[in-house]
N, C-alpha and C positions, 0 to 999 in steps of 0.2 A: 685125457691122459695128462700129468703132470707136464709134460715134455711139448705138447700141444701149441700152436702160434697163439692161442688164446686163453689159456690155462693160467693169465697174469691178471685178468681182466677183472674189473674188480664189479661188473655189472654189460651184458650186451643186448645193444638192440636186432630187431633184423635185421637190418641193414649191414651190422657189422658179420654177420655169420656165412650173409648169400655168395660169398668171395668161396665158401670150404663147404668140405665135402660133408652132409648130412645123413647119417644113419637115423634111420626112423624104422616104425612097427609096420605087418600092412595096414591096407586099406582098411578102412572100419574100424580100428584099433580109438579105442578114444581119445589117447595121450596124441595116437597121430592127428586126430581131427583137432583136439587143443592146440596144437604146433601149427595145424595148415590154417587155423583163424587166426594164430599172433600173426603170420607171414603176411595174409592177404590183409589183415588191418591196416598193417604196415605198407599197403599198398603192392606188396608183391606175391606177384602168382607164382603159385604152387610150381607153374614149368620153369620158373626162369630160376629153383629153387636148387643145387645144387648136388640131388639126392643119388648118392651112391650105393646104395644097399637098402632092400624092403625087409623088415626079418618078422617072423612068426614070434619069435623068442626074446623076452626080455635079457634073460642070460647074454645070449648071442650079440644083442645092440650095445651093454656093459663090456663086454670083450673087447670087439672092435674097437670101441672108443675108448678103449683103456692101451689098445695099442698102436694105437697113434692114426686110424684109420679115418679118423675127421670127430664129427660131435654129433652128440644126440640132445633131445630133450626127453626127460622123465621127471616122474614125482621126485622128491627131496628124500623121501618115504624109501625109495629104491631105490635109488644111487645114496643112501647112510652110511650102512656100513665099507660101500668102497671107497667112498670119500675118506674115511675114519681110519680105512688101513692103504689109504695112500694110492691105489689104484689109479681113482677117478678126482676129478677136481668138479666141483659144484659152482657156478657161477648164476647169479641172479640174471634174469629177466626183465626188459624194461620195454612195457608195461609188465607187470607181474605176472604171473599164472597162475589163475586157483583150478581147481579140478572140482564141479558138483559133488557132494555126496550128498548119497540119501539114505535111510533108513528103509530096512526090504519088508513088512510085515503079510502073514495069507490076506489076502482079500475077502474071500468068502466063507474062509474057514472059521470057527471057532477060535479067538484070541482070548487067554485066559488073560487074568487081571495081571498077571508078574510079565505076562510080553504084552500089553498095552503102558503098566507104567515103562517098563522099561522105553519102549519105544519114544514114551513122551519125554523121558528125561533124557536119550540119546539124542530126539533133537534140538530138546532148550541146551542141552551141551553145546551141540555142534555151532548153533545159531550163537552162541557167545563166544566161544573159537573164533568164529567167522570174522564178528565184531572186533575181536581183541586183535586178530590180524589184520583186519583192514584198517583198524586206526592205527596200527604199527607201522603200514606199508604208508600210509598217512604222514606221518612225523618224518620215514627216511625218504618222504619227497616221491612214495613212488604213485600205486593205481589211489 
């Protein structure tokens, strides 16, 4: 939330967060399993970690933290548009976060020629995305 103690910050480590209160996904949710490896990299355990609410609902964890219920972590991807209309505040990560993606194709089915290129140009895409953001995160000193 705009209103938030740390809503000014212009970049937070763990350290600075384990003080407030944490909305996160459950268990096995992947953004949560990115969240509980930036924490314990950082040297601290998931218990000594703050967590005030487990939610099912991506909706549900933008709510609360949009009203002032503590902070979450999510993609940049979903929290855009609330950012955009003021809701939500976006604050960077230090070390950064990236999220895997991968490209889903059948395994033993039939791939015609237009979903084999596609798939190869989606990942020389992606793999220069990747590049172009890690030399970015690069220059502003970060992963």
């Amino acid at each position: 939330a705009p209103t938030h103690p740390l809503a000014q910050a212009t970049s937070l480590k763990a350290t600075d967060l384990i003080e407030h209160p944490f909305i996160t996904r459950d268990p096995g949710n992947a953004i949560r399993e990115i969240a509980e490896e930036f924490f314990e990299a950082a040297g601290i355990p998931m218990s000594e970690v703050n967590v005030c609410a487990e939610l099912g609902s991506l909706a549900t964890v933008k709510h609360l933290a949009a009203e002032g219920m503590g902070f979450a972590i999510a993609s940049q991807a979903a929290m855009l548009r609330d950012i955009r209309e003021g809701r939500l505040v976006g604050i960077p990560l230090e070390p950064a976060l990236y999220t895997p993606l991968e490209v889903i194709i059948p395994r033993d089915k039939f791939r015609s020629r237009l979903i084999t290129t596609f798939a190869e140009h989606a990942c020389e895409e992606l793999a220069a995305m990747a590049t172009r953001v890690a030399e970015k995160a690069q220059q502003q000193g970060g992963v």
